[in-house]
N, C-alpha and C positions, 0 to 999 in steps of 0.2 A: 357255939356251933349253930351253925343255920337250921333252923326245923323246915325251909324250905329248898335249899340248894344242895345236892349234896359233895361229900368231899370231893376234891380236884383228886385225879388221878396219881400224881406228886405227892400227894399228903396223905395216904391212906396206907401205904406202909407202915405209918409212923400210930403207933402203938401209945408212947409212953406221953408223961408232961402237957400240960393245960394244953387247950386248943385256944392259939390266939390270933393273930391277921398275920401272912407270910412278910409284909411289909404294915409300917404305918408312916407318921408323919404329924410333926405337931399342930392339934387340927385345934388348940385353945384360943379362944381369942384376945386373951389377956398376954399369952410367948409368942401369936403366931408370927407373922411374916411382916414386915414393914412395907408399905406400899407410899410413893411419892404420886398424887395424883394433883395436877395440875401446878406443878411447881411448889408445893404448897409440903410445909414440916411433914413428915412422916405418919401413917395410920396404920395402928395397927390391926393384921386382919385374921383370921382363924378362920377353922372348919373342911367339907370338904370341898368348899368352891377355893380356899388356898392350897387344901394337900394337894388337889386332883393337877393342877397347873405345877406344880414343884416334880411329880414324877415324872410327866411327861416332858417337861425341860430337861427330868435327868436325862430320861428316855431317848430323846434329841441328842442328845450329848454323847454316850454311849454308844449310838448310832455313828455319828460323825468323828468318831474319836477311832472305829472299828471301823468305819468306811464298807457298812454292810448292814442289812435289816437284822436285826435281832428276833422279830418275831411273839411271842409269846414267852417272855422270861420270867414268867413267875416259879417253874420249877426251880433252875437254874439262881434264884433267889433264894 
């Protein structure tokens, strides 16, 4: 839990079971993401310079699959 932010309006209900991130995403950089950068074998990359690009691609996606803003979906998450 954040000693600086506090809970999301969404999550304060919830009483019971560890407090853990409403989403994550493998941010290792040993499993993370393969990346082809100038034509060149594959690297792999981690952290949250790769999760942060992975959601908002879902995000994208989500968006254009519903053909409408979504908005703030982390309750709905």
């Amino acid at each position: 839990m954040s000693k600086v932010f506090p809970r999301p309006p969404f999550s304060r209900a919830r009483t019971r079971g560890s407090r853990v991130p409403d989403i994550s995403g493998d941010a290792a950089p040993q499993s993370g993401y393969s990346i082809f950068v100038g034509g060149t074998s594959p690297l792999t990359f981690g952290g949250t310079s790769a999760v942060a690009p992975l959601w908002a691609g879902l995000t994208a996606l989500l968006v254009a699959a519903l053909g409408r803003a979504v908005g703030d979906i982390n309750a709905q998450l």
